[in-house]
N, C-alpha and C positions, 0 to 999 in steps of 0.2 A: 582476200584469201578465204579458203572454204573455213570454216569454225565447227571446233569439236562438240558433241552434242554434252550438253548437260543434260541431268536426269531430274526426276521427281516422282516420289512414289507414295501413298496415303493406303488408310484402312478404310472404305468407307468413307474414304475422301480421295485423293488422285495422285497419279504417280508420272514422273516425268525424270528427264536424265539429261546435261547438261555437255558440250562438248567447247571444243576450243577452235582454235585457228587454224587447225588443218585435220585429215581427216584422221580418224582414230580406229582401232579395230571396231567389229560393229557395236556401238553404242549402248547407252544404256540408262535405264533408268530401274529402280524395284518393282513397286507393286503398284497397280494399278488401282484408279476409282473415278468417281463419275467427277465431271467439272465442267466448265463452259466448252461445249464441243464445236468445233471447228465445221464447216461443210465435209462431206465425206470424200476423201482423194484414193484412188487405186493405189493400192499398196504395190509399191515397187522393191524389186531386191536388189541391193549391190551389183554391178554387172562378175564378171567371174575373175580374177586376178585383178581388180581394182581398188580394193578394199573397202572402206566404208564410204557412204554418201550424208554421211553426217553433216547438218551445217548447208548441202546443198539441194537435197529432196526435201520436199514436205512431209512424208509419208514413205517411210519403207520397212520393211518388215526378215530377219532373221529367222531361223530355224523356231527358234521359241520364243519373239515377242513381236509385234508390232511398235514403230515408235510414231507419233505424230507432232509435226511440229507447233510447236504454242508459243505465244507469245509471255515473256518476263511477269506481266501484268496479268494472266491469265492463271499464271501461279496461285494458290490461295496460300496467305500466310505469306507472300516472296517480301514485301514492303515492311512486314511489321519483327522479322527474327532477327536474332541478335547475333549478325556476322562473326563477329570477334572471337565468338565461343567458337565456330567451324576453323576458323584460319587456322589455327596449330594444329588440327587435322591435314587440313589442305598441304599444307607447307610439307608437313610430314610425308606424305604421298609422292611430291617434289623431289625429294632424295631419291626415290624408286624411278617417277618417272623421266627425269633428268635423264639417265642411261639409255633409255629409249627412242632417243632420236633428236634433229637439231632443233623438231617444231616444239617438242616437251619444255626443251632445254632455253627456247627463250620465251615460254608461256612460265617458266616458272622464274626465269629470269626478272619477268617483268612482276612476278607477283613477289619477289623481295624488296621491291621499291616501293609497295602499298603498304600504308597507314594500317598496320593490323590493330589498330586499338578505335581505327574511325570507321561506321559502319558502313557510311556513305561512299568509303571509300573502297571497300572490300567489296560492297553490294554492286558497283559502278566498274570493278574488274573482273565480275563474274559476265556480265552483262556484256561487258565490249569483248571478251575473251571466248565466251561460250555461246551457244544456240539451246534451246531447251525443248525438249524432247517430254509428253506424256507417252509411259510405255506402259501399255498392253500385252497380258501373257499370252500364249498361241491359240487360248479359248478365248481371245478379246471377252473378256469379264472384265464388268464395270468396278469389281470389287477385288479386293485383295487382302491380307492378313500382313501383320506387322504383328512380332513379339521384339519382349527383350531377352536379355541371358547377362549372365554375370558371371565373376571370377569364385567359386567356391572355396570355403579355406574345408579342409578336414583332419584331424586329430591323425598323430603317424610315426613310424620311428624305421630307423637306420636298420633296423633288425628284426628278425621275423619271433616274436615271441608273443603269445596273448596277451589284451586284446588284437595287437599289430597283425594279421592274419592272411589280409588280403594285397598282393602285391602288385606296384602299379609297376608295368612292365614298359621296359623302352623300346625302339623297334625290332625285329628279331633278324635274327642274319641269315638264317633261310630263308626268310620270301622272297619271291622271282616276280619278276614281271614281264606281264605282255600288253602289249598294245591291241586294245580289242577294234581299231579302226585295222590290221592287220590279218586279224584272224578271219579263216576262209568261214564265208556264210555255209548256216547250217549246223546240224548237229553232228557230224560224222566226228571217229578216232584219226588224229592226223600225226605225223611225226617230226618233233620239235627237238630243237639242239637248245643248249643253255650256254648263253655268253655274258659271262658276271655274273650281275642278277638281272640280265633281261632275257627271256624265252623268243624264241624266233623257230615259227614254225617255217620247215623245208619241202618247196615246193616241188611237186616230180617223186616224192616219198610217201610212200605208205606204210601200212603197220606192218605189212611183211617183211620192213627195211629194219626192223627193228633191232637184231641183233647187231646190226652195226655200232662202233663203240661211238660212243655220247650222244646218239638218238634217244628220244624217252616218247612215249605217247602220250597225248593230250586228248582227251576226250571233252569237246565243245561241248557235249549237252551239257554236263556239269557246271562250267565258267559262269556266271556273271556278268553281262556286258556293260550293263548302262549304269554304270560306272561315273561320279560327276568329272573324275580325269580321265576316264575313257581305258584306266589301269585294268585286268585281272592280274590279281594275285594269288600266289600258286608256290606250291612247294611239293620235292622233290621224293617221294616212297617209293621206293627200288626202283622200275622202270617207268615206272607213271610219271605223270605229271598233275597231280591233285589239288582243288580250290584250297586256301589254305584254311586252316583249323577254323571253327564256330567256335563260338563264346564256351560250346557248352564241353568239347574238345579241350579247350583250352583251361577252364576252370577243374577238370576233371582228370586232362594227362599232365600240365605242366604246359610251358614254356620254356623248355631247356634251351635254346639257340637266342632269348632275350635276358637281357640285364636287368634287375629289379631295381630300379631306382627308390625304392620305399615301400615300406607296407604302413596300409591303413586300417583303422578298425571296423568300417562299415564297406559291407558290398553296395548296398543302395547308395552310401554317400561318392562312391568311386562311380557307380555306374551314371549316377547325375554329374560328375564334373568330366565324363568320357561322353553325355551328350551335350556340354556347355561347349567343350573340345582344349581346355586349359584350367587350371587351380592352383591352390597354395596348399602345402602338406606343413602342417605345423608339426615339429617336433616336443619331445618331453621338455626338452631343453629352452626349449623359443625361440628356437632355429625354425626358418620357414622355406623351403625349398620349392621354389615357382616353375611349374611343370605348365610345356603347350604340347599342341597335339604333332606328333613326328607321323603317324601311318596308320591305315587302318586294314582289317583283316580281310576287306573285299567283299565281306558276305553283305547282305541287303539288310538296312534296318527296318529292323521290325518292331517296335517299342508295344510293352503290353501297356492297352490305355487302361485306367478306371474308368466303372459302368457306374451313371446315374440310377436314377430311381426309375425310369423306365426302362431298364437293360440297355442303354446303347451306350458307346462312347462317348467321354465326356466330352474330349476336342477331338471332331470325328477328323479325321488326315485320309488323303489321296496318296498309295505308294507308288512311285516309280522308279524300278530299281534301288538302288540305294538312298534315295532324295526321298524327300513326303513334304506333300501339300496338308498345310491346314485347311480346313474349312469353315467358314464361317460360322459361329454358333452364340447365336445371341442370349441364347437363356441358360448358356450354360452359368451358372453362378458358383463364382468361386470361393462363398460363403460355404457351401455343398464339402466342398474339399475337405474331406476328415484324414484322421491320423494313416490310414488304409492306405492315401495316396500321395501322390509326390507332385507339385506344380513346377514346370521346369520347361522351359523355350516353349513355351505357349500347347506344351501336354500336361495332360493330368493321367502321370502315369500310376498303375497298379503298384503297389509295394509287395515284391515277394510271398508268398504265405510260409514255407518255410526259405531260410538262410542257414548255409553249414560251413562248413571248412571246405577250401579249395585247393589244390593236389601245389606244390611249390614246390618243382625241383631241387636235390640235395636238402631238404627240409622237413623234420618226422612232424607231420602235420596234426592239431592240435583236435583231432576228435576226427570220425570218420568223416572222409569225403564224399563229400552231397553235394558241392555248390551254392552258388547265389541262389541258387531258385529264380533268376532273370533268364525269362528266356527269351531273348533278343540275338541271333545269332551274331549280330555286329561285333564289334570289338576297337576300342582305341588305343596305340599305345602312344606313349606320350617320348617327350627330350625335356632333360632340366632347361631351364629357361633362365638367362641374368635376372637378377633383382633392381632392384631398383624402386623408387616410386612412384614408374610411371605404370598404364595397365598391359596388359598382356599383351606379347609381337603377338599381331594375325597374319594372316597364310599372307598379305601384302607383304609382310615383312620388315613392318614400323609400329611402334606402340598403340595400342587402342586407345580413343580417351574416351572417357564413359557420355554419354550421353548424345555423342559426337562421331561416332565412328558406326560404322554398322557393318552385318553380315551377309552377302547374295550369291542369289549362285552367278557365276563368274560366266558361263553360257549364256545369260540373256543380260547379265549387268559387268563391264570391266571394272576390275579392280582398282584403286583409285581414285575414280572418279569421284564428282559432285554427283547426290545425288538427294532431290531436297521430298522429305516426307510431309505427308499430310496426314494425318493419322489422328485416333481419340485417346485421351488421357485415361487409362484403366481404373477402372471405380467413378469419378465421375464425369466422362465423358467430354469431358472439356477439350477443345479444340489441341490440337499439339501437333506444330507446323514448325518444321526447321531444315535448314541445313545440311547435311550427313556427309560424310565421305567413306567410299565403299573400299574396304581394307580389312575385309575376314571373310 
């Protein structure tokens, strides 16, 4: 039978992605890096309603990666990593992908029968189960960037009162949605009906239709596209149809149509656990209330980086749309990093110069409204999240485990999957070669 691709993905070492016994959406692996290369094959793409060629092509290539197939042994790192610690990732994936179809369901069947405590033995069902895949982004770059993130705790209370200030907002009930694989190319004003909260623009209508009841106009040049769910979000001002609020909108009018699940005492600390995308809000009490990410406001991240000593950014990033690419930068040193800046998913962000009170609905705010001083038009809200001791559900929708689970974008890498790194240990450079399973 065909075999789904397994992944593999390195800094400055190589990236590959692993599959199973039948074919899989297209494949995936993370980040790519240089490794024993194979002779060169044309890259082929899936045919069109057939889905992926995982497991059966040497070589084919999606919207935004290239995969090339390699052999187990061509893995760097694949013989000597310590299985055992992946498997309760893997397994955890098994729940999601179970539902997914009868090839998931006895790929995972068979992986409740392996010795998850013998390496040999979990290494020997990756191997017979999967094909593995070196991927390449759509620049085929030999190199790629790997960071980490983590779950933040920050100091916080049930109630809006000084220091407590700043509140972290759950999702709001006015945002709408559309589908920007649906919206007419171009920038023209087109006329959109609202059903629930999804927007649906009406073809054969124009804005002279507009008085008709429950048309609203939508003007395209405004929207957002590229989008990692392909979402605009948007909300509703008399007849419009408007991108919804910026950070700085939001900080400055309120959020009246969201639930404050907590106020914290730092804007920078909220705005770092709104770029991690989950945290812990400790109360006065030593109640901890475990918040992941529910939605975000659409607008494009924009993070202000800190400037080294020759003017430029510290971790210089590629934007696209709402996504950003790091860049490699070897000299940045993170000895450099003083109090001014924030180190956080492999940015060295600016630290506000000034921070003020932000506008909090039904609430007489505690000194004039100025804002964070962040001016990153993004915005995340978050949903309380169960406790427990395990780490944070990611967008997979199974617990993270730390060291073991990783985050991709979901367009070049599926979710769940194996997807094993190659990557260098920060500070000193020591090799660090494992495992992962793709579940944020």
């Amino acid at each position: 039978m065909p075999r789904r691709a397994l992944g593999a993905i390195a800094v400055a070492g190589a990236a590959w992605v692993a599959g199973c016994t039948t074919p899989p959406p297209p494949s995936a692996a993370v980040l790519p890096a240089p490794m024993t290369q194979a002779d060169p094959v044309p890259a082929t793409r899936p045919p069109a309603g057939t889905g992926s060629v995982a497991g059966q092509a040497r070589t084919f290539s999606t919207q935004l990666a290239t995969y090339t197939s390699v052999s187990f042994g061509a893995v760097p790192g694949w013989g000597r990593d310590d299985f055992a610690e992946s498997w309760p990732a893997f397994l955890g994936s098994c729940k999601v992908l179970t539902a997914r179809g009868a090839e998931w369901k006895s790929v995972c069947a068979r992986a409740g029968t392996v010795d998850g405590k013998s390496n040999p033995a979990i290494r020997g069902f990756f191997e017979s189960e999967f094909s593995a895949y070196q991927i390449r982004d759509d620049d085929r770059r030999p190199d790629g960037v790997v960071t980490g993130y983590f779950e933040p705790e920050i100091a916080g209370n049930r109630s809006y009162a000084a220091p407590y200030i700043y509140p972290v907002y759950g999702q709001p009930e006015d945002m709408l949605f559309a589908d920007a694989r649906k919206l007419p190319a171009g920038n023209s004003t087109v006329a959109a009906r609202v059903e629930g909260r999804n927007v649906v623009v009406q073809s054969g209508l124009s804005t002279r239709d507009m008085g008709a009841p429950g048309l609203y106009a939508l003007d395209l040049s405004a929207v957002t596209r590229d989008t990692l769910d392909r979402k605009v979000r948007l909300r509703i001002e008399g007849r419009q149809l408007l991108p919804y609020y910026t950070r700085e909108e939001i900080e400055t009018k309120g959020a009246p149509n969201a639930k404050v699940l907590a106020f914290v005492s730092s804007a920078t600390a909220l705005y770092e656990m709104q770029i991690q995308g989950s945290g812990r809000i400790r109360l006065p009490n030593g109640e901890v209330i475990r918040v992941a990410y529910a939605e975000q406001n659409g607008q494009p991240f924009r993070p202000t980086l800190a400037q080294n000593a020759a003017g430029k950014a510290r971790s210089p990033v590629k934007v696209r749309g709402s996504s950003i690419e790091l860049e490699l930068d070897d000299g940045d040193d993170e000895g450099d990093v003083g109090t001014d800046a924030i180190r956080t998913r492999g940015f060295t962000l600016a630290r506000p110069t000034t921070s003020g009170a932000v506008m909090v609905p039904g609430r007489r705010t505690a000194g004039a409204v100025a804002g964070s001083g962040i001016k990153d038009p993004s915005y995340i809200f978050f949903k309380e999240a169960p406790g427990g001791a395990g780490g944070p559900v990611g967008a997979f929708g199974v617990p993270l485990q730390a060291g073991r689970s990783i985050a991709v974008d979901p367009r070049s890498t599926p979710l769940g999957y194996p997807v094993f790194v190659s990557t260098r240990t920060p500070g000193s450079g020591a090799p660090m070669q494992r495992l992962t399973i793709a579940q944020d």
